[in-house]
C-alpha positions in Angstrom: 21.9 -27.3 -18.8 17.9 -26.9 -19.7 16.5 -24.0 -20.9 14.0 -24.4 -17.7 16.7 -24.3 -15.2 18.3 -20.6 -17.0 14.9 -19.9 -17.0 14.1 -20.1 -13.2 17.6 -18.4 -12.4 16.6 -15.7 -14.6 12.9 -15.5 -13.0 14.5 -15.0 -9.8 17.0 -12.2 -10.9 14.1 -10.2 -12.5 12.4 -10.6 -9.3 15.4 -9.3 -7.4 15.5 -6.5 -10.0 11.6 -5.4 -9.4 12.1 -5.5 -5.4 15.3 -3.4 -5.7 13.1 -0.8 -8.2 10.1 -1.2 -5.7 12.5 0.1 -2.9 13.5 2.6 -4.7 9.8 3.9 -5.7 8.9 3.6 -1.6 11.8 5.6 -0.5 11.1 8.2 -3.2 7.3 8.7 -1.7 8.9 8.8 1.9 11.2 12.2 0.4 8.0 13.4 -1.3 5.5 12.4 1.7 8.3 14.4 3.7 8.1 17.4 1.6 4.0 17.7 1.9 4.5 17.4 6.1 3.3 13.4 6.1 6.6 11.8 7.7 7.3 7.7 8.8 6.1 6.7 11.9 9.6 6.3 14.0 9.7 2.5 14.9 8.8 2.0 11.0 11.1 3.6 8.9 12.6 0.6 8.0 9.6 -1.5 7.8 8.3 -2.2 4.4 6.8 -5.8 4.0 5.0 -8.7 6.2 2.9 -11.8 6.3 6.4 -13.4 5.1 7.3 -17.0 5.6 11.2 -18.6 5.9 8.9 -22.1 7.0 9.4 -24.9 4.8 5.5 -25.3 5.3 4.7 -22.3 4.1 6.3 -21.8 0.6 3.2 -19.3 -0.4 4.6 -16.6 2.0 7.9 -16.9 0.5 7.9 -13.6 -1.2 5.8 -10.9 -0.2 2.0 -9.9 -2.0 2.6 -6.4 -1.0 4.8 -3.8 0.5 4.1 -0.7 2.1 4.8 2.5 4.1 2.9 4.5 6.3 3.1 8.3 7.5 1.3 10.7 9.6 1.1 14.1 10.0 0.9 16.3 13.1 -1.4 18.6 11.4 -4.0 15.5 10.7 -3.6 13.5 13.9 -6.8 11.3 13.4 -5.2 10.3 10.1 -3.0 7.4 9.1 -2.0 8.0 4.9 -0.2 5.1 3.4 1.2 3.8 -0.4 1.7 0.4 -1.2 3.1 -1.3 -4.3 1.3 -4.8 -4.8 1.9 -7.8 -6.8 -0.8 -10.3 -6.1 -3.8 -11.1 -3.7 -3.1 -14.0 -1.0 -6.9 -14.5 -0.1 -8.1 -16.6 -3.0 -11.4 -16.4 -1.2 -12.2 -13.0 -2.5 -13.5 -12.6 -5.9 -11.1 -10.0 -6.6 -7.8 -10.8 -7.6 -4.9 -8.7 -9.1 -4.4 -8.9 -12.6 -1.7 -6.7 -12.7 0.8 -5.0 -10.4 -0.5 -1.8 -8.8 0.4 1.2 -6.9 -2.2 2.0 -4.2 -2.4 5.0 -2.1 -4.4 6.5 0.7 -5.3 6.8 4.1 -7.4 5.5 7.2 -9.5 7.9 9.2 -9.4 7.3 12.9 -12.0 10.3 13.5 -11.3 13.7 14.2 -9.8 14.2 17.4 -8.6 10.9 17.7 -4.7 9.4 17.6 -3.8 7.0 15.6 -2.2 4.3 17.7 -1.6 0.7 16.2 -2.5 -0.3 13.4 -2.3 -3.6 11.1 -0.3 -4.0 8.2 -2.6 -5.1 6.3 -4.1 -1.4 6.0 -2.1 -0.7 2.8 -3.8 -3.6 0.6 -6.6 -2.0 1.6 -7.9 -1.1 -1.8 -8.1 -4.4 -3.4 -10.6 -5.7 -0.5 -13.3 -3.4 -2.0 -15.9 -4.4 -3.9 -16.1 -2.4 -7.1 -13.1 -0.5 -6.8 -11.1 -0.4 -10.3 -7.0 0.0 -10.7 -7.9 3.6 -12.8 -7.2 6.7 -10.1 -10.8 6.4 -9.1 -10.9 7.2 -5.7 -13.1 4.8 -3.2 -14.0 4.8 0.7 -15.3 2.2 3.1 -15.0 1.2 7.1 -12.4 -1.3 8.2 -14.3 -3.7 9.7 -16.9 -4.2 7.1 -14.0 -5.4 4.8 -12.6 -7.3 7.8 -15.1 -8.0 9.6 -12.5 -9.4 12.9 -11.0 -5.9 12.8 -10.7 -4.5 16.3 -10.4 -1.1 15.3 -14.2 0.5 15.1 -15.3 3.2 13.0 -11.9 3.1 10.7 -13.0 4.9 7.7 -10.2 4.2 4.4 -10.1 6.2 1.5 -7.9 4.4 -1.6 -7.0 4.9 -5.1 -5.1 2.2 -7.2 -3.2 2.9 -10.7 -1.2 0.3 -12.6 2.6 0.1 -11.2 4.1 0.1 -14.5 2.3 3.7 -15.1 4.8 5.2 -12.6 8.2 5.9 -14.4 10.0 8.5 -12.8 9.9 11.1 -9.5 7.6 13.5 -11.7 4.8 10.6 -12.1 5.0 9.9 -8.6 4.7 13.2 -7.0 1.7 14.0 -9.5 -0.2 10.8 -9.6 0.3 9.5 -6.1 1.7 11.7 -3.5 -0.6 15.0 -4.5 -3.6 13.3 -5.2 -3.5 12.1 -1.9 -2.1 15.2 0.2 -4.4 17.5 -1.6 -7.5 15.6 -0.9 -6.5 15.5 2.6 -5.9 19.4 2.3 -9.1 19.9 1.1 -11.1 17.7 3.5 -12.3 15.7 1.3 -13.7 11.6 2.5 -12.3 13.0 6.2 -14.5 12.6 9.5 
């Protein structure tokens, strides 16, 4: 047996491994989203990844870029928060790619008064689709359909931060760098129509 085949069997069981710790990380943030009023929208609770292929013609879609949840909050109607844990950039035509795995967090901002009814996926890679914005906590805004410029959706404001995955380690890290950054920001109106 070659040291190439182990190799791709053990590539594969890491992978497993990182998805499994990646659930684990999202269904944390739902008990924490939970405990700051921000619950899961009820047909996607279970929902956590898309733009996936089984098609033999499409072996790039094979494993997923990103996953993601989303939650809402009675209190903030107009607003749509979400976290996403992503591992690499499937539009090669932007110049910004991932360089490393990060954990991105934030919300879209329907306007005030408005519901938040449908919405894309693709929302939660938000941050990456920026021009400028850094993988350091820094905290960036811009509309929806100026990133995409197809988007149906007018006036869609997004406010994002990105940190590398690999800072997160246990509940404690999560709660402070993630979940109250972006509940408390909210809270105090800040980036919100």
């Amino acid at each position: 047996m070659s040291e190439d085949g182990k190799n791709i069997v053990s590539m594969f069981s890491e992978m497993r491994k990182v998805c499994q710790e990646v659930s684990q990380l999202l269904r944390t943030c739902d008990s924490l989203f939970k405990d700051e009023g921000w619950n899961l929208p009820p047909k996607y609770e279970n929902v956590a990844l898309t733009n996936h292929s089984a098609a033999i013609y499409a072996p790039a879609w094979w494993l997923p870029y990103y996953v993601f949840r989303f939650y809402k909050n009675k209190s903030h109607p107009g607003l749509l928060a979400f976290v996403s844990a992503i591992f690499d950039n499937a539009n090669d035509k932007k110049p910004k790619r991932v360089e490393q795995a990060l954990l991105t967090a934030g919300w879209c901002d329907y306007g005030n008064g408005k519901d938040v009814s449908g919405w894309e996926y693709y929302y939660a890679s938000v941050h990456i689709y920026i021009d400028g914005a850094t993988d350091d906590g820094e905290w960036y805004k811009a509309e929806l359909q100026k990133i995409w410029p197809k988007e149906k959706k007018e006036g869609v404001k997004v406010s994002t931060f990105a940190i590398p995955l690999i800072e997160i380690t246990d509940t404690k890290q999560l709660r402070e760098k993630v979940v109250l950054p972006l509940t408390r920001r909210i809270e105090q109106k800040k980036d919100i129509q």
